[in-house]
C-alpha positions, 0 to 999 in steps of 0.5 A: 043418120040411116041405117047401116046398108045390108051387105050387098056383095061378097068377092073372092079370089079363085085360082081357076073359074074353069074349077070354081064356077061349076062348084059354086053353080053347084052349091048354089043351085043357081047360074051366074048373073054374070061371067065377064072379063072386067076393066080391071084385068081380070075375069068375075063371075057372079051370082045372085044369093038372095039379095046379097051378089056374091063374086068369083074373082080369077086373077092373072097375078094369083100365084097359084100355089097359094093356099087359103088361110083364115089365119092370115089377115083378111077374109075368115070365112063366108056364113049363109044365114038358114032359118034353123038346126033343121035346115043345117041338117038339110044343107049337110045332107045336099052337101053329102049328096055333092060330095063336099067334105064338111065338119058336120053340124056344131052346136053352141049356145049362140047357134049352130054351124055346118062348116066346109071349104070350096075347090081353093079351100076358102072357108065357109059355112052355114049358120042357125040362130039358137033354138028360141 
């Protein structure tokens, strides 16, 4: 048997592109590879993080007034991988220069992690290996 196959894309559910689209442009520093509606009835918009898709979902059906909770069964929270504490520190500091609210840089022994929510407050983070 091969390998597990790395994760090759990530999908969340937004309550409004018009919102979400330029905040993740933002955070990524990157245009999407595609902003399209689908077959399936509802509008994505993606874009290409290393090797790794990560799509915007926007559909019809989405009550608006749900919220984000990784209490709920399903998605916990997305972590983008950083080399080390010193590029969390980087990341805290272009978060702060774009105004994302974050829970500043945790340290444990299995690492250290920069936590802080997108427009529909999906968790995210980013995350270092320990220290060698």
């Amino acid at each position: 048997m091969s390998d597990f196959p790395a994760i090759g894309h990530v999908a969340v559910t937004v309550k409004d592109l018009k919102v979400s689209r330029p905040w993740y442009q933002r955070l990524f520093g990157a245009e999407a590879v595609l902003d399209e509606p689908t077959d399936g009835g509802f509008h994505h918009t993606v874009f290409m993080i290393g090797g790794t898709l990560v799509g915007l979902h926007e559909h019809p059906a989405t009550d608006s007034d749900d919220v984000f909770s990784e209490f709920r069964t399903g998605l916990d929270h997305i972590g983008f991988g950083c080399a080390d504490r010193a590029a969390l520190v980087d990341w805290q500091n272009r978060l702060e220069a774009q105004g994302i609210a974050h829970g500043g840089i945790v340290d444990a022994d299995y690492g250290s992690g920069l936590s802080f929510r997108d427009p529909d407050g999906i968790a995210l983070e980013f995350f270092a290996p320990p220290a060698a």
